[in-house]
C-alpha positions as a Markdown table, in Angstrom:
| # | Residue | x | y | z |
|---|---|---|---|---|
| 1 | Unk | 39.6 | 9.6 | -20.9 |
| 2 | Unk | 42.4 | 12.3 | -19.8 |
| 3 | Unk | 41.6 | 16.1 | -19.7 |
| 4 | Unk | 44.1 | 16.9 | -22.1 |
| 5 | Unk | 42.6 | 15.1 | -24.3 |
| 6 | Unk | 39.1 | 17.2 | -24.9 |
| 7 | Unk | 38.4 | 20.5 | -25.5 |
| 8 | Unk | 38.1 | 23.0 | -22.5 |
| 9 | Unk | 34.1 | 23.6 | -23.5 |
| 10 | Unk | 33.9 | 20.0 | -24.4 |
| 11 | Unk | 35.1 | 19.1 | -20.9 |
| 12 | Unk | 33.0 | 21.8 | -19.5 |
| 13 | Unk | 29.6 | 20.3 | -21.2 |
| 14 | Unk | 30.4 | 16.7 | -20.5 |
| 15 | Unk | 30.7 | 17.6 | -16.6 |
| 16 | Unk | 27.6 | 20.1 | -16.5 |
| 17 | Unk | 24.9 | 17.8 | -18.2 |
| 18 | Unk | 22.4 | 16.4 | -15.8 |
| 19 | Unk | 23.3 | 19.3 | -13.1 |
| 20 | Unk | 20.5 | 21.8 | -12.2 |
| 21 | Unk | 22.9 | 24.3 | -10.4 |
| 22 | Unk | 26.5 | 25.2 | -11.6 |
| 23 | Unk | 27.9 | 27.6 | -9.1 |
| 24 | Unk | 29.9 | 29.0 | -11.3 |
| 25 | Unk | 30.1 | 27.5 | -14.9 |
| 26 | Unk | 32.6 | 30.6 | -15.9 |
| 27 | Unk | 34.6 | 29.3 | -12.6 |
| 28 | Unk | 34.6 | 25.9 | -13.5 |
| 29 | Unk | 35.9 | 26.6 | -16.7 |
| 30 | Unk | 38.6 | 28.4 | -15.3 |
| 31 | Unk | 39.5 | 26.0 | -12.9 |
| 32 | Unk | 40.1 | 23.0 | -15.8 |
| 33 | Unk | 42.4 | 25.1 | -17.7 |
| 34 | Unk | 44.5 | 25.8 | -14.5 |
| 35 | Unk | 44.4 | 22.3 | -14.0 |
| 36 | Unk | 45.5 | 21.6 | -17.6 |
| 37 | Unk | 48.0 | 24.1 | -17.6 |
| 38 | Unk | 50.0 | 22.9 | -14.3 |
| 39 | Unk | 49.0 | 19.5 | -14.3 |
| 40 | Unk | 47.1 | 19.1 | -11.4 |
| 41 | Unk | 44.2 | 17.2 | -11.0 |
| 42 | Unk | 41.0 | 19.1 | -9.2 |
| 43 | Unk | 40.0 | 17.9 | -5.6 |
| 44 | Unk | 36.3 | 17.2 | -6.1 |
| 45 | Unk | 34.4 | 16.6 | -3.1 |
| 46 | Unk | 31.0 | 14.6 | -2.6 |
| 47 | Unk | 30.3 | 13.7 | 1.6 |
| 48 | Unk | 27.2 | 11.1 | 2.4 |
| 49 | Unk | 26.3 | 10.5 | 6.2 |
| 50 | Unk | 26.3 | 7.3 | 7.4 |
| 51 | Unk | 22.5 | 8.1 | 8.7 |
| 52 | Unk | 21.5 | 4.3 | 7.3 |
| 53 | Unk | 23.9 | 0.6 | 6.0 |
| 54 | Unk | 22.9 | 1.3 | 2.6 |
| 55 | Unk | 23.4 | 3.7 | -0.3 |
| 56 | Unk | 20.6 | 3.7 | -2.7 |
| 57 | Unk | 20.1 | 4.4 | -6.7 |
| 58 | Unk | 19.4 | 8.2 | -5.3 |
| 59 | Unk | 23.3 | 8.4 | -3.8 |
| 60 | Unk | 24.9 | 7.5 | -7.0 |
| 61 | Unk | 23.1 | 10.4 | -9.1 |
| 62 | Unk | 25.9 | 12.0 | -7.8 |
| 63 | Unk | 28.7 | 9.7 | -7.1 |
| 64 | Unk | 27.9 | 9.2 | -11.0 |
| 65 | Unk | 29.0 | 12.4 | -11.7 |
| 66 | Unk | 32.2 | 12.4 | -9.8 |
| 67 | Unk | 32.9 | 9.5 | -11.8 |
| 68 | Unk | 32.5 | 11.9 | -15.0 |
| 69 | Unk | 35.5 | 13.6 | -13.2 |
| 70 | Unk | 37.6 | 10.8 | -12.5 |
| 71 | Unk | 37.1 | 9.6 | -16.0 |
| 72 | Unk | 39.0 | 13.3 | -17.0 |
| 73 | Unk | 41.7 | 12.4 | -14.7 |
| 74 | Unk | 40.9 | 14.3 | -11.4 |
| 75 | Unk | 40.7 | 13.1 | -7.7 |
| 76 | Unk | 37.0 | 12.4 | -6.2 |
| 77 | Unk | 37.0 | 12.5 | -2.3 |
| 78 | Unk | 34.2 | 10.6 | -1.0 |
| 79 | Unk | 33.9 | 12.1 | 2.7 |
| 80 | Unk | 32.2 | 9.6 | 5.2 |
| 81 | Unk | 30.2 | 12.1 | 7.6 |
| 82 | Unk | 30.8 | 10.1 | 10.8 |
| 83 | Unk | 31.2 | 13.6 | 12.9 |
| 84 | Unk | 28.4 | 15.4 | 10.6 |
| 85 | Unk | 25.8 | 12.4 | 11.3 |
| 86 | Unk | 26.4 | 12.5 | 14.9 |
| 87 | Unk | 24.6 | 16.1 | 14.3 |
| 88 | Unk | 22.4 | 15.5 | 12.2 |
| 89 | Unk | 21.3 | 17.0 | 8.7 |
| 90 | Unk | 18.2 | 19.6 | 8.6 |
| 91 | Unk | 18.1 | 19.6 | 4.9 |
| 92 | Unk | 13.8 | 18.9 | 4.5 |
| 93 | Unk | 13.4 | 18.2 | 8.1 |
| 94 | Unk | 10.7 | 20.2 | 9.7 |
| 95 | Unk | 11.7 | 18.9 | 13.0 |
| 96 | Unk | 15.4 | 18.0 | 14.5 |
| 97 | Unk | 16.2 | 15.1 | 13.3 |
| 98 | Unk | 17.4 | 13.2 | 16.1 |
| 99 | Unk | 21.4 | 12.0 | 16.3 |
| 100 | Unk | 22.8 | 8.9 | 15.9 |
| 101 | Unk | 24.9 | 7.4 | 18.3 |
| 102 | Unk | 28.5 | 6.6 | 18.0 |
| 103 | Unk | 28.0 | 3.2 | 17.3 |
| 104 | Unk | 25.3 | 3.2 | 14.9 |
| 105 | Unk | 27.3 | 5.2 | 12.8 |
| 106 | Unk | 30.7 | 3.2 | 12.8 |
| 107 | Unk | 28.3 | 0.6 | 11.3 |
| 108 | Unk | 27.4 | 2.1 | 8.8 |
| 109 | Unk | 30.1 | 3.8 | 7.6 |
| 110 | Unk | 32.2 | 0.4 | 7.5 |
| 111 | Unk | 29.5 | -0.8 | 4.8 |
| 112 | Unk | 29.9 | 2.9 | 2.7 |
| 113 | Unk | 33.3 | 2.1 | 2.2 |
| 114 | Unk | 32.9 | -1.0 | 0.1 |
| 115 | Unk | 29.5 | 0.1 | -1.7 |
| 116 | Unk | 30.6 | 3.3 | -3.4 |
| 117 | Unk | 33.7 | 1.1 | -5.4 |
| 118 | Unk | 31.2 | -0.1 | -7.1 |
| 119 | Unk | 31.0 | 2.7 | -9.1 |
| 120 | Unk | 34.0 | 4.7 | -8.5 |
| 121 | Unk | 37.3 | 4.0 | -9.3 |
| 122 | Unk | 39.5 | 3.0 | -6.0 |
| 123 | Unk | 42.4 | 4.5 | -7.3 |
| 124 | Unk | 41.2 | 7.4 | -8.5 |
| 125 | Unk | 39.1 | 8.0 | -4.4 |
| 126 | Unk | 40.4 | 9.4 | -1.7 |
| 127 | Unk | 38.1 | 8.0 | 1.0 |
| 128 | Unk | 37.8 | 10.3 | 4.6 |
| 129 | Unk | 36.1 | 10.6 | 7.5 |
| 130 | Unk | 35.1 | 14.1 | 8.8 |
| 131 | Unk | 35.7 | 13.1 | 12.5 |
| 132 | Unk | 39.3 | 13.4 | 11.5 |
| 133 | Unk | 39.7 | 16.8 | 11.4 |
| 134 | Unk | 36.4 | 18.2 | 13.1 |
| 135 | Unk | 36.7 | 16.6 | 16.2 |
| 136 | Unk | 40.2 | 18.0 | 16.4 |
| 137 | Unk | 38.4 | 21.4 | 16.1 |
| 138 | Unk | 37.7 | 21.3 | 19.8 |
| 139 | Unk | 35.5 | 23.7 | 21.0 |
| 140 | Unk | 37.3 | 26.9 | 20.9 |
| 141 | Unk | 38.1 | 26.1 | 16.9 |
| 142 | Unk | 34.2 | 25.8 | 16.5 |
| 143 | Unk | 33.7 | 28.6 | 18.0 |
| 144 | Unk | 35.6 | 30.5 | 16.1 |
| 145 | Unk | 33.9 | 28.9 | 12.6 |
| 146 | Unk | 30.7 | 29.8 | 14.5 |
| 147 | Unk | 32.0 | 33.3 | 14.1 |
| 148 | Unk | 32.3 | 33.5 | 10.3 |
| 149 | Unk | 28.5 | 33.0 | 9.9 |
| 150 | Unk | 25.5 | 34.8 | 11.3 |
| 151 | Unk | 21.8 | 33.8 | 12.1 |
| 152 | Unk | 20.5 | 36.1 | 9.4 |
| 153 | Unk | 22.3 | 34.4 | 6.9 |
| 154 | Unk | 20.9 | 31.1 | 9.0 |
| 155 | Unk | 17.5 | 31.9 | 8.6 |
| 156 | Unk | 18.2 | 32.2 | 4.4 |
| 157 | Unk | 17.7 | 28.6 | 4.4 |
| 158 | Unk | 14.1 | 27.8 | 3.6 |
| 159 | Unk | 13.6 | 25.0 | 6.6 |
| 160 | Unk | 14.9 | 27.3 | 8.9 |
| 161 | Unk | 12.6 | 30.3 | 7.8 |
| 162 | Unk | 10.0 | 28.2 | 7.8 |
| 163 | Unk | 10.2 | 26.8 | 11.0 |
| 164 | Unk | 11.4 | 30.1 | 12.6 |
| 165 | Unk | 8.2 | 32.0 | 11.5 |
| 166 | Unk | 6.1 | 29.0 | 12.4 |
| 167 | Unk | 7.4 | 29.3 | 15.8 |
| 168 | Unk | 8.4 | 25.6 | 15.6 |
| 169 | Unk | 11.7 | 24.9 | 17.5 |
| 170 | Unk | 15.4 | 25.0 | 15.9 |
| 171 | Unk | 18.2 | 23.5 | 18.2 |
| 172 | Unk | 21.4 | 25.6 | 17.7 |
| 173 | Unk | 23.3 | 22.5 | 17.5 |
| 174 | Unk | 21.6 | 22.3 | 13.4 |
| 175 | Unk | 23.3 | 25.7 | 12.7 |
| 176 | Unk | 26.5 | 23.7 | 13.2 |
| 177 | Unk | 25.7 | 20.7 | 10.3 |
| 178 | Unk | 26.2 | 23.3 | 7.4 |
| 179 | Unk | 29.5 | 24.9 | 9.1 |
| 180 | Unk | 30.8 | 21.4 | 9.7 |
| 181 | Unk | 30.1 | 20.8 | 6.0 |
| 182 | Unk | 31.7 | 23.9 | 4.9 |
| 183 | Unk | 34.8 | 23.5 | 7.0 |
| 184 | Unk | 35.2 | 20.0 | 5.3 |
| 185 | Unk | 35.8 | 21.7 | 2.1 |
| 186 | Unk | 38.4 | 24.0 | 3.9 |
| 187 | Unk | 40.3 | 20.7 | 5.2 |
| 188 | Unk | 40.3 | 19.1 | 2.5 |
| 189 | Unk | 40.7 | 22.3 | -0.3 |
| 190 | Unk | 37.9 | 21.2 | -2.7 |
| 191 | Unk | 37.9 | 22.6 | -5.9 |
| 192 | Unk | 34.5 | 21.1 | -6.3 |
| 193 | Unk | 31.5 | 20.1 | -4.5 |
| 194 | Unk | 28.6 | 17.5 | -5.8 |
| 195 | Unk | 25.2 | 17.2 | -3.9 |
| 196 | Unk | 21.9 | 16.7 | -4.7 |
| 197 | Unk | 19.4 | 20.0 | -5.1 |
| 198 | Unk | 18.4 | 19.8 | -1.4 |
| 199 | Unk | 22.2 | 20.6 | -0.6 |
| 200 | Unk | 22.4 | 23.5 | -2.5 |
| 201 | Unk | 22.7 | 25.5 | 1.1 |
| 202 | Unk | 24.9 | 23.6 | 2.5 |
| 203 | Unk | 27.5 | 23.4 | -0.4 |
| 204 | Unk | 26.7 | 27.6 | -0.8 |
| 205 | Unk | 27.8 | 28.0 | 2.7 |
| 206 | Unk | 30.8 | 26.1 | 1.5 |
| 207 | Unk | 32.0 | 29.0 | -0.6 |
| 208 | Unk | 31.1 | 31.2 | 2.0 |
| 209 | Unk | 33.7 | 29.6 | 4.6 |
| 210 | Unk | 36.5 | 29.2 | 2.3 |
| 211 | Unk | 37.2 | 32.6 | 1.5 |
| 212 | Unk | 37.4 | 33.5 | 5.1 |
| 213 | Unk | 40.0 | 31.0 | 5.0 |
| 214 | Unk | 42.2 | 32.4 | 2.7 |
| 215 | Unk | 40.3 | 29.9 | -0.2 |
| 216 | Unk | 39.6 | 30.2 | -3.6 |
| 217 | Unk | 35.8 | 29.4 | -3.2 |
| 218 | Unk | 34.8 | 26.1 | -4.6 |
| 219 | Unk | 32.6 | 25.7 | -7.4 |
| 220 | Unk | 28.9 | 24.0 | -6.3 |
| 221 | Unk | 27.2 | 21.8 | -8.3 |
| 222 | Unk | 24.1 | 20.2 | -7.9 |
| 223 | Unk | 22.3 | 17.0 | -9.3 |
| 224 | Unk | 18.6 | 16.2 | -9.4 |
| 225 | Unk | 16.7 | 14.3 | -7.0 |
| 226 | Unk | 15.9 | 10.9 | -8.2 |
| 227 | Unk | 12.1 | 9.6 | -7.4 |
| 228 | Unk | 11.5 | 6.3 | -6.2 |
| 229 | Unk | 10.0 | 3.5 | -7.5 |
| 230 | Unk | 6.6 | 4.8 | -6.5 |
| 231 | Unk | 7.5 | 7.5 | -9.1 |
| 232 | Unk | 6.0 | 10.2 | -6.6 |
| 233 | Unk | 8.3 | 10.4 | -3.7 |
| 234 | Unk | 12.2 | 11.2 | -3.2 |
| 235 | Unk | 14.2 | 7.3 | -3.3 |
| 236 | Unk | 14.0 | 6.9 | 0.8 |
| 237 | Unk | 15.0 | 4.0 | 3.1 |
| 238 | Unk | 12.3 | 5.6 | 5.5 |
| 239 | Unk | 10.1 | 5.2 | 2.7 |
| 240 | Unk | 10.6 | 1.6 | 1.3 |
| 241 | Unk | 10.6 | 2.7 | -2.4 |
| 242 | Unk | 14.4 | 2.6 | -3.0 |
| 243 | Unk | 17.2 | 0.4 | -5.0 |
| 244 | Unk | 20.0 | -0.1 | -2.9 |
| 245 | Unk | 23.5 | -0.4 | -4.5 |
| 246 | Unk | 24.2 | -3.7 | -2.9 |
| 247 | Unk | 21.1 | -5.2 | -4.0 |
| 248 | Unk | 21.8 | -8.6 | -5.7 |
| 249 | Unk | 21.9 | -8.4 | -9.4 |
| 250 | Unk | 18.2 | -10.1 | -9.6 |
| 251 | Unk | 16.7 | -8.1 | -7.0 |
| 252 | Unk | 17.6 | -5.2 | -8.8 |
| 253 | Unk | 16.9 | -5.9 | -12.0 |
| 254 | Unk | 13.0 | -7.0 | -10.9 |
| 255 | Unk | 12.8 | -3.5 | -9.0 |
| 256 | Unk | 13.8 | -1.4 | -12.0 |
| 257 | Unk | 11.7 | -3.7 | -14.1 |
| 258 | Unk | 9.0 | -2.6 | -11.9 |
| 259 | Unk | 8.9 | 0.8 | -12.4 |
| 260 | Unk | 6.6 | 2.6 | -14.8 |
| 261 | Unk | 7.4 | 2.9 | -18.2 |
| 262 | Unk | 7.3 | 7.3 | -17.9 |
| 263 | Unk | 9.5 | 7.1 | -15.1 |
| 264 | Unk | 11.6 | 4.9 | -17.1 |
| 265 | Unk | 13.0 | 7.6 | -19.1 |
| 266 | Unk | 13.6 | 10.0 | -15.5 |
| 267 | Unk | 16.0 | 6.9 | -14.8 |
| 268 | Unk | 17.4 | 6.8 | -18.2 |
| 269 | Unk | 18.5 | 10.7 | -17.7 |
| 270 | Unk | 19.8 | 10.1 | -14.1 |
| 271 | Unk | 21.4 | 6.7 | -13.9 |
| 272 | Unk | 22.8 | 6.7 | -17.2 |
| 273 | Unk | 25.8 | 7.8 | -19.9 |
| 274 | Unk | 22.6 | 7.6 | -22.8 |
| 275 | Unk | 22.5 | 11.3 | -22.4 |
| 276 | Unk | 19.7 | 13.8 | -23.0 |
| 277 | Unk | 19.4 | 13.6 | -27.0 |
| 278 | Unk | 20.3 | 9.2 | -26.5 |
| 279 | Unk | 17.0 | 9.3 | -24.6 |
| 280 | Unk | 15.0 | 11.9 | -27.2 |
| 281 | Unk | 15.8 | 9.3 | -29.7 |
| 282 | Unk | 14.6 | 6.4 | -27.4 |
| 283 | Unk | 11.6 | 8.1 | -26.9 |
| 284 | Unk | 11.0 | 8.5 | -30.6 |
| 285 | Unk | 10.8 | 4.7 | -31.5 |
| 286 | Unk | 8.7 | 3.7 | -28.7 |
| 287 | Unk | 6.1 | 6.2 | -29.8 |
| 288 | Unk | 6.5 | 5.2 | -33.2 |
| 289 | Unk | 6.3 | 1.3 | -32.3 |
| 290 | Unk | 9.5 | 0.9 | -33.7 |
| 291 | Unk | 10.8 | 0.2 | -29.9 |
| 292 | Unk | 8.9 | -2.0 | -27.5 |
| 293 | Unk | 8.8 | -0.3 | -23.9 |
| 294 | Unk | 9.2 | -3.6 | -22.2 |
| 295 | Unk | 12.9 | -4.1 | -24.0 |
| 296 | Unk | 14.0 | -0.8 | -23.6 |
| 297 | Unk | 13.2 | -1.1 | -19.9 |
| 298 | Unk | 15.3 | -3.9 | -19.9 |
| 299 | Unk | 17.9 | -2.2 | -21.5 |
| 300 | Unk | 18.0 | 0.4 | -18.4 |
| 301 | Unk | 18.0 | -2.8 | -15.8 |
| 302 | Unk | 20.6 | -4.4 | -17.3 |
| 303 | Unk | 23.0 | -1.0 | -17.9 |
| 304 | Unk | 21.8 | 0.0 | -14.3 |
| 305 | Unk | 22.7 | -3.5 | -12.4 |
| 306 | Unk | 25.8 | -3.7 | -15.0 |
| 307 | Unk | 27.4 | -0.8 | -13.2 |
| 308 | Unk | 26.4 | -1.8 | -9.7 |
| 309 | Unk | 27.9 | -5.4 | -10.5 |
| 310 | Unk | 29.3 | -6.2 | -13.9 |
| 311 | Unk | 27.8 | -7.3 | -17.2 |
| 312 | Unk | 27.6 | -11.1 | -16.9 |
| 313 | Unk | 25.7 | -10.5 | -13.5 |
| 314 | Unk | 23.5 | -8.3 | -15.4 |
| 315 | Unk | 23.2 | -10.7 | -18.2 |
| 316 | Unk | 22.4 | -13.5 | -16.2 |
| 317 | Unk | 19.4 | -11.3 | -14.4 |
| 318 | Unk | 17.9 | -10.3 | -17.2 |
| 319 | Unk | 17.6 | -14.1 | -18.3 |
| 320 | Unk | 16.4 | -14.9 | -15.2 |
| 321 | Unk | 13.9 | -11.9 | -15.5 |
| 322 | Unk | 12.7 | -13.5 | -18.7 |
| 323 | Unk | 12.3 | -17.0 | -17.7 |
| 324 | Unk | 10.3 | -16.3 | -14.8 |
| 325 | Unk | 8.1 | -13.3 | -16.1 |
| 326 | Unk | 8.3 | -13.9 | -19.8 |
| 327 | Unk | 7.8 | -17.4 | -20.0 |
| 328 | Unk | 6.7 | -18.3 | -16.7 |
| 329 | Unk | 9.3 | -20.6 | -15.4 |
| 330 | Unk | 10.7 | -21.2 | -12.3 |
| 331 | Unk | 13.7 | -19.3 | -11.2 |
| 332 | Unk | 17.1 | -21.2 | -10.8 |
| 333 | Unk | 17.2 | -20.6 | -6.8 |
| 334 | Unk | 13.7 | -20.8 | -5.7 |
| 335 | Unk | 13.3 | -19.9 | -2.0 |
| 336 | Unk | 10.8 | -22.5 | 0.0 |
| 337 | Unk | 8.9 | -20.6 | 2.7 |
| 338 | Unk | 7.3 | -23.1 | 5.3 |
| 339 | Unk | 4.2 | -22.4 | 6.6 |
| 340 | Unk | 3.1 | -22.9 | 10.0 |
| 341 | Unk | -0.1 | -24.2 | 10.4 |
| 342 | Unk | -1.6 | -23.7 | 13.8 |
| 343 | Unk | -5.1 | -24.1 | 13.1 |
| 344 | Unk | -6.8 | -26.4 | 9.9 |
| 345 | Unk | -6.2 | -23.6 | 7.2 |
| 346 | Unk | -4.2 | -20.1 | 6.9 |
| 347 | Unk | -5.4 | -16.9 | 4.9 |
| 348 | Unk | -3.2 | -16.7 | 2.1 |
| 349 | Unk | -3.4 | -12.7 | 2.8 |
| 350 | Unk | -1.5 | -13.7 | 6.5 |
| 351 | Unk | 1.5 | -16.3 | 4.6 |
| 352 | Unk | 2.5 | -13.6 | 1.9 |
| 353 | Unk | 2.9 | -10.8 | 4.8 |
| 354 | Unk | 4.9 | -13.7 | 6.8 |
| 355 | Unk | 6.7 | -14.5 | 3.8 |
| 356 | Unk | 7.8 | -10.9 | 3.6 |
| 357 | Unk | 6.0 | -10.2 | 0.4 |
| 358 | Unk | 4.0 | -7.7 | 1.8 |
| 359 | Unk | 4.5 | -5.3 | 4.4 |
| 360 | Unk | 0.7 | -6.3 | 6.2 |
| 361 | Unk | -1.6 | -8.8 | 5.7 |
| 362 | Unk | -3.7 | -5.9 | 4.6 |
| 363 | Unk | -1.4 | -4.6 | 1.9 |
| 364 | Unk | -1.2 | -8.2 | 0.6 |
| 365 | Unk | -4.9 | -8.5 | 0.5 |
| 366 | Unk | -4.7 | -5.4 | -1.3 |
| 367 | Unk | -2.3 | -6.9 | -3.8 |
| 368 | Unk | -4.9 | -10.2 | -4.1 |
| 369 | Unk | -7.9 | -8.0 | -4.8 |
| 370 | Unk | -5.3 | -6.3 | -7.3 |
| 371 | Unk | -4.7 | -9.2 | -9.8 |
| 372 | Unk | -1.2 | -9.5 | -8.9 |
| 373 | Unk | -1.1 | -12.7 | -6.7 |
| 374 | Unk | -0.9 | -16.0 | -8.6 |
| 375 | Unk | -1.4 | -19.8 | -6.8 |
| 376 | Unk | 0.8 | -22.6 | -9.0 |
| 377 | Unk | 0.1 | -19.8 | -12.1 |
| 378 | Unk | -3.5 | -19.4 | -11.4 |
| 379 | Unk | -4.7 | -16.0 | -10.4 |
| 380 | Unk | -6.3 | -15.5 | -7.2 |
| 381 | Unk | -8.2 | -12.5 | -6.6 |
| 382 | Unk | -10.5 | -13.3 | -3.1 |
| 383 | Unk | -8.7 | -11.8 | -0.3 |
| 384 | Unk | -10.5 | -14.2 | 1.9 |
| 385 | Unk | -8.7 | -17.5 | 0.3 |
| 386 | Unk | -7.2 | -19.4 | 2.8 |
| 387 | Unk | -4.8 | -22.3 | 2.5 |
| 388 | Unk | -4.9 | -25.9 | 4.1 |
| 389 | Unk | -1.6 | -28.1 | 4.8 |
| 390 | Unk | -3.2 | -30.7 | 2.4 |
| 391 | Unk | -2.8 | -28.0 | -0.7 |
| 392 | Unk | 0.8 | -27.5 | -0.6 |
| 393 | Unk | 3.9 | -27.2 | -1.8 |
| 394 | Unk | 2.8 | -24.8 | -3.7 |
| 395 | Unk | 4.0 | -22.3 | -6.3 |
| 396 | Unk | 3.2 | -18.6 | -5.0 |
| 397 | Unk | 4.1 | -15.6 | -7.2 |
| 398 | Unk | 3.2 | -12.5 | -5.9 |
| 399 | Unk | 4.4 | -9.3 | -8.2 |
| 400 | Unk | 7.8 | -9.9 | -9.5 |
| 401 | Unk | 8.7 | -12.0 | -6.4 |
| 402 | Unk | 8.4 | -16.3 | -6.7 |
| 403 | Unk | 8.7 | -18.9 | -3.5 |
| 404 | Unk | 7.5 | -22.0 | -3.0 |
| 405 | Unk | 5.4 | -22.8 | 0.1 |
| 406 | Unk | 6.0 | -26.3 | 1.8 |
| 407 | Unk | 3.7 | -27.3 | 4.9 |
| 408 | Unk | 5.8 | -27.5 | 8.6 |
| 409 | Unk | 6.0 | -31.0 | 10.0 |
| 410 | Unk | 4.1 | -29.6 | 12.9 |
| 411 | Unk | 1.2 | -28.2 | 10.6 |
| 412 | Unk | 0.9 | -31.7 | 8.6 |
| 413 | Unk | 1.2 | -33.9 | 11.5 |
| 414 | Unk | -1.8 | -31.2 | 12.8 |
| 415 | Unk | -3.8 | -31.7 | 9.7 |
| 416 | Unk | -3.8 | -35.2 | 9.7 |
């Protein structure tokens, strides 16, 4: 798709749906007829710090929607924050969030370069790194962006009201993460910058900065949060309820399957082209019965892992999906877990944790009680059962997950 191939206002809705703020749609519109008109593409500007290896389902809400621009022929620059993480973010922290050191970051920025092709197209992405131009700054050229803002207009953003008036400390270093952000835009001369709701000011400040450059401000735009697969929280690493991008295709398929079928549709809206009246209509035939929930989840899987991977890996999970939760087959690759047996018997509670299928042999005595453990496809609900060398291999499914668990040498030379 080209912009000169759509109407201005046609443009203008197709980039605006799914956004909560548009800072300013009159502005925006503006901007895509001057880039019509003298052929240039906008710069459109989306930064992630390298705080953690992974991007999740959460980061690509709104790497997403700088695809919508590069699909109407403009240039997305994905910034790396490799200078901004060594900060650190305050956006929802009620306490400084503590920096990362220089390694930790070049880790994880190496693995952000390869993760966000996935969705974006390379030769439409610019990818940078912040340190580039902010660590040539120096002092004395921070100093002097430190000038353009003051700590009234600081203390505008909610955490740092909150935490001023509660008396709860704010290091002067965090006043710097949103004038590093801003200057970014200056560097780079973004037209437009994405980020989620909790950005909003950060990217504000943005505008601020620019004029004092000599900048046409940039337009802001923000995307919604995107809950986790506990349907309650923000999608968090620090939380364990995320998708990340480089999931394999089966991984990710089982996690979306896993999700309930109300927060289905807030995934639908987010992680999708279906669009807001596609998803009305979806609605519509499963409350008439005319649409099974089950298929149109796996409908959502399959375009979700599709775009992470490609079609035939998404394909190929949801069959695998089916065989092993539909019809109660093995999978293809089934993983063996041995299991140690250092005394005559084993709670099963202890193997699943060990096995990684839990996160405790509480929580997977929580998940026995629960119904959702199954021993060679009978279900087990005593959180006492414990299992003896003599009783395996065995076929253990616990939730969406399958392995099969074989007896050490050491634990069967033990038993007998």
């Amino acid at each position: 798709m080209n912009s000169r191939e759509l109407p201005l206002d046609q443009q203008l809705d197709f980039l605006t749906d799914g956004c909560v703020d548009v800072v300013r749609r009159e502005e925006l519109r503006a901007r895509l007829e001057r880039s019509r008109n003298e052929q240039r593409p906008l710069i459109v500007k989306v930064g992630f710090d390298p705080t953690a290896p992974d991007l999740h389902l959460g980061h690509t809400v709104v790497i997403r929607k700088m695809k919508h621009f590069q699909d109407l022929g403009h240039t997305a620059v994905f910034v790396v924050g490799d200078f901004t993480a060594m900060i650190g973010d305050p956006t929802g922290r009620s306490k400084t969030r503590p920096p990362l050191t220089h390694a930790e970051v070049a880790h994880n920025a190496e693995t952000y370069k390869s993760q966000v092709f996935k969705l974006l197209d390379p030769d439409k992405t610019v990818v940078e790194f912040n340190s580039r131009w902010l660590s040539a700054l120096g002092a004395d050229g921070f100093i002097r962006l430190a000038a353009r803002y003051n700590v009234a207009q600081m203390l505008e953003r909610r955490e740092f009201r909150q935490r001023f008036e509660s008396r709860q400390p704010i290091a002067i270093h965090e006043f710097l993460y949103p004038l590093a952000q801003a200057y970014d835009s200056v560097e780079l001369k973004a037209d437009v910058e994405l980020g989620g709701t909790d950005q909003l000011f950060n990217l504000n400040v943005g505008r601020d900065i620019m004029s004092g450059y000599g900048l046409e401000p940039q337009i802001v735009m923000t995307t919604p949060l995107l809950e986790g697969l506990d349907g309650a929280e923000k999608m968090s690493k620090s939380l364990g309820n995320y998708i990340a991008v480089r999931d394999a295709p089966e991984e990710m398929f089982g996690k979306l399957m896993s999700i309930s079928d109300e927060l289905m549709w807030r995934y639908y809206t987010v992680l999708t082209d279906v669009g807001t009246a596609g998803v009305s209509e979806l609605r519509s035939g499963v409350a008439s019965g005319a649409l099974h929930p089950k298929q149109v989840k796996m409908e959502l899987a399959r375009r979700v892992v599709a775009e992470c991977h490609d079609r035939l890996a998404a394909d190929r999970a949801a069959a695998e999906f089916d065989r092993v939760h539909g019809r109660r087959e093995l999978p293809e690759a089934l993983r063996d877990v041995v299991v140690p047996f250092p005394e005559v018997s084993k709670p099963l509670a202890r193997v699943i944790a060990e096995a990684g299928l839990a996160s405790s042999s509480t929580e997977a005595a929580r998940k026995i009680e629960q119904g959702g453990v199954r021993l060679d496809d009978v279900r087990c609900v005593d959180p006492r059962r414990r299992l003896t060398p003599a009783e395996l291999p065995m076929i253990l499914r616990v939730g969406r997950h399958v392995v099969r668990l074989v007896a050490s040498s050491a634990g069967a030379s033990a038993a007998s």
